[in-house]
C-alpha atoms as a printed R data frame, in Angstrom:
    type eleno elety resid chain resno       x      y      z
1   ATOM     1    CA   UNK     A     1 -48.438 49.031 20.639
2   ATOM     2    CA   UNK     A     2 -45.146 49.228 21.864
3   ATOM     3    CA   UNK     A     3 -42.912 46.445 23.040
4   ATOM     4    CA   UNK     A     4 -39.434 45.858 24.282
5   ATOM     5    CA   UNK     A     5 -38.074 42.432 23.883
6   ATOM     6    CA   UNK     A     6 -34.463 41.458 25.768
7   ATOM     7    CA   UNK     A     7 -32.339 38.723 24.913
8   ATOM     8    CA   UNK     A     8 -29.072 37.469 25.535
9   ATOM     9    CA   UNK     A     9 -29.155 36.185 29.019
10  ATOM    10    CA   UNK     A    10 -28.204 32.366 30.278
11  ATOM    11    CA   UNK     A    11 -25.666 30.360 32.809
12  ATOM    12    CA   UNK     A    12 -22.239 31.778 33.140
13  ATOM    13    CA   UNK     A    13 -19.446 30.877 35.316
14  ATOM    14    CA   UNK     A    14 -18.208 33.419 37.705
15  ATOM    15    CA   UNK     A    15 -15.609 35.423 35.642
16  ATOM    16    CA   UNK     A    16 -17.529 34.980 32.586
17  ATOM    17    CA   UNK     A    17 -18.831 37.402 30.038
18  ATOM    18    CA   UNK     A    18 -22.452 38.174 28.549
19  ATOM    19    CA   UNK     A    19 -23.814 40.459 26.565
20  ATOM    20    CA   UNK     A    20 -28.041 41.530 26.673
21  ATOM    21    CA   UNK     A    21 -29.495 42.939 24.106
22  ATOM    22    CA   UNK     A    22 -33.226 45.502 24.346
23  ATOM    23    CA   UNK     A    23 -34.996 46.078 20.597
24  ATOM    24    CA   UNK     A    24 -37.810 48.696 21.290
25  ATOM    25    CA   UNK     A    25 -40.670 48.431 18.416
26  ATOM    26    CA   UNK     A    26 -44.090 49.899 17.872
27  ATOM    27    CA   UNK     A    27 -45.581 53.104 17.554
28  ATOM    28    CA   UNK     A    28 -42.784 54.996 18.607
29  ATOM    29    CA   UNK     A    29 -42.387 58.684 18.102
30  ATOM    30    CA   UNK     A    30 -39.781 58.917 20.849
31  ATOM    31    CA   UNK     A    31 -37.152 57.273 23.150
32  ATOM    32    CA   UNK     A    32 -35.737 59.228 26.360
33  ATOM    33    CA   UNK     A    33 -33.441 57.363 29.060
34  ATOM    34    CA   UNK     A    34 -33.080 53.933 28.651
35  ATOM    35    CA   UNK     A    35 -32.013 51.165 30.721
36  ATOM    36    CA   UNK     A    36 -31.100 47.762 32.629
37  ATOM    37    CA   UNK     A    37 -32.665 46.950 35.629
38  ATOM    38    CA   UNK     A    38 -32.221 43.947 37.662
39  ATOM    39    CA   UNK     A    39 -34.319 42.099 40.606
40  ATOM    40    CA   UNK     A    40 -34.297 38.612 42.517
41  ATOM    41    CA   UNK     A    41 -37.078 37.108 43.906
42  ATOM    42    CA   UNK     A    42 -38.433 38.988 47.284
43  ATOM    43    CA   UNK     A    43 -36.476 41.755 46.422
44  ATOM    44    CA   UNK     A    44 -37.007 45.108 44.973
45  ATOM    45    CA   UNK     A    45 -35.755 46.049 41.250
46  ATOM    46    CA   UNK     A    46 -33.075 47.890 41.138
47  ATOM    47    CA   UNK     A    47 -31.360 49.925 38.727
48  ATOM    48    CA   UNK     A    48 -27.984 48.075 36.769
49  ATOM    49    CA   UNK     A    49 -26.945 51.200 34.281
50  ATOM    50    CA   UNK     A    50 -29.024 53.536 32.697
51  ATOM    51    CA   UNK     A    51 -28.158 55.781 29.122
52  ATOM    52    CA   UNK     A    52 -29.504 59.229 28.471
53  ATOM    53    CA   UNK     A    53 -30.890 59.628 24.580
54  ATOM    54    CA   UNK     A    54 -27.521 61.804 24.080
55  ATOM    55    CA   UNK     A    55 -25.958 58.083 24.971
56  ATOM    56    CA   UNK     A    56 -24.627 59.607 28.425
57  ATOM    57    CA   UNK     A    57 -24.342 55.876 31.121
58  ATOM    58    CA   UNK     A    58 -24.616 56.050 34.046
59  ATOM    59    CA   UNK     A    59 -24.076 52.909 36.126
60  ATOM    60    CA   UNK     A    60 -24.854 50.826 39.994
61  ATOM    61    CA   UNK     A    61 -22.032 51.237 41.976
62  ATOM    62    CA   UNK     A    62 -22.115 47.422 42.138
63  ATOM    63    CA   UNK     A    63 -21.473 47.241 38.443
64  ATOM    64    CA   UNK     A    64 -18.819 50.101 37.392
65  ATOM    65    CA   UNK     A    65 -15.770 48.943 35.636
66  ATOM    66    CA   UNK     A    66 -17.804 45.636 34.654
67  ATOM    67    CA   UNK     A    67 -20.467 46.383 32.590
68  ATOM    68    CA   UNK     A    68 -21.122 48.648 29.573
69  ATOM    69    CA   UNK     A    69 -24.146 50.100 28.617
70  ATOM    70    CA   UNK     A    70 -24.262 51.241 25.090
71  ATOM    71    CA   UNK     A    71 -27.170 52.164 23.097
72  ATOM    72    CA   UNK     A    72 -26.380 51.200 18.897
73  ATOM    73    CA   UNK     A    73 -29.487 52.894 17.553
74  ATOM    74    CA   UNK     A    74 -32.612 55.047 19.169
75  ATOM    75    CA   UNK     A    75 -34.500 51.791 19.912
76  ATOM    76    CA   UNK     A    76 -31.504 49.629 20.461
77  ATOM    77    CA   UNK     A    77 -29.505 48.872 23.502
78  ATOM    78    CA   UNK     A    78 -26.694 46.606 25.015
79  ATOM    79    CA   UNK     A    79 -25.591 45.707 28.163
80  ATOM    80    CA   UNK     A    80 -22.025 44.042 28.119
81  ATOM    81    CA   UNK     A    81 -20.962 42.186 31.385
82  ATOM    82    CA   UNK     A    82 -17.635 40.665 31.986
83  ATOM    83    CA   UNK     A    83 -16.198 39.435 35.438
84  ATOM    84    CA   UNK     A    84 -19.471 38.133 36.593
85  ATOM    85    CA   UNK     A    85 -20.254 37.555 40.084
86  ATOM    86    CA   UNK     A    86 -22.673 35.007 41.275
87  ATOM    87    CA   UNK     A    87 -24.585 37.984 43.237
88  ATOM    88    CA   UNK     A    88 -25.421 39.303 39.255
89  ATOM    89    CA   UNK     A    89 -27.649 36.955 39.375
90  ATOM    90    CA   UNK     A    90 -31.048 37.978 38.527
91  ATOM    91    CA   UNK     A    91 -33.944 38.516 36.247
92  ATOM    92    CA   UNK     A    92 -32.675 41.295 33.949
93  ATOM    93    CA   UNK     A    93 -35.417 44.096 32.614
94  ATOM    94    CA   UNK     A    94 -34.850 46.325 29.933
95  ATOM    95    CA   UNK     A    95 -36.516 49.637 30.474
96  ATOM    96    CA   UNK     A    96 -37.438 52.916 28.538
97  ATOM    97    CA   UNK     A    97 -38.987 55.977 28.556
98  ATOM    98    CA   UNK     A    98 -40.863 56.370 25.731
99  ATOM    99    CA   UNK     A    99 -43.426 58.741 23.720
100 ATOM   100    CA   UNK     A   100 -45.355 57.581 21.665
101 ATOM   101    CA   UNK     A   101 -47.241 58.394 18.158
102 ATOM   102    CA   UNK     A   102 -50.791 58.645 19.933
103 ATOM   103    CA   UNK     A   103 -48.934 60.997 22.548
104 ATOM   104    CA   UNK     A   104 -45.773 62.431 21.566
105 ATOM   105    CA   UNK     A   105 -45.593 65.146 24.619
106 ATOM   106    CA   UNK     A   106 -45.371 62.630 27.535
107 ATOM   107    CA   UNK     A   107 -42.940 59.413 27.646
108 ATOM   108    CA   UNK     A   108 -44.064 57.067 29.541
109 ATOM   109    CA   UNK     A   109 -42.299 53.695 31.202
110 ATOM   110    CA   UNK     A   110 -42.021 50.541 29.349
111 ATOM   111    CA   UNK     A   111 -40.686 47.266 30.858
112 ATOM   112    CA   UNK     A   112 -39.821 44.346 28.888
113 ATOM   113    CA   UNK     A   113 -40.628 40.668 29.895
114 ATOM   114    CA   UNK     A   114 -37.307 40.200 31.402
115 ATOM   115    CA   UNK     A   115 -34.185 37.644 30.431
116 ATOM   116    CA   UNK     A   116 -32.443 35.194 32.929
117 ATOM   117    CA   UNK     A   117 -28.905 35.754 33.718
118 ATOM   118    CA   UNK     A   118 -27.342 33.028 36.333
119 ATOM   119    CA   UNK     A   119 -23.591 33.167 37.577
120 ATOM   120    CA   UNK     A   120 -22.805 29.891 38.565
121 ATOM   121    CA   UNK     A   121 -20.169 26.900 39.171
């Protein structure tokens, strides 16, 4: 019923820029926090930046002053990266909380299906 579908990742050289996108669909009666999260294989996920439904970011310590987390709509966030590092590498998840029309009293935790991003000469 709901969905979250990312896009914009691929192979970047170290200093370059990309920019992820996150379109939430469905039966949605509301979105809380939303959010980037990031893992590697044989590693936990781990949170990249995060924005509150008032569109208040909050951001890794490992990514402040490099990426941007900005959310264009209720259902709609971006995730701007510039001076990439090869350690960004990872699979990148898009993440909300979200209540929906069945329940509208209790958001739950949506992940998307994730989107490559590789930092690499």
């Amino acid at each position: 019923q709901v969905q979250l579908v990312e896009s914009g990742g691929g192979l970047v050289q170290p200093g370059g820029s990309l920019r992820l996108s996150c379109a939430a669909s469905g039966s949605i009666f509301r979105i809380r926090t939303m959010g980037w999260y990031r893992q590697i294989p044989g590693k936990r996920r781990e949170v990249v930046a995060t924005i509150t439904e008032g569109g208040k970011p909050n951001y890794a310590d490992s990514v402040k002053g490099r990426f941007t987390i900005s959310r264009a709509t209720a259902k709609n966030i971006f995730l701007q990266m510039v001076s990439l590092k090869p350690e960004d590498t990872a699979v990148y998840y898009c993440n909300a909380e979200i209540a929906t029309m069945t329940d509208m009293f209790t958001a739950y935790p949506y992940w998307g299906q994730g989107t490559q991003v590789t930092v690499s000469s």
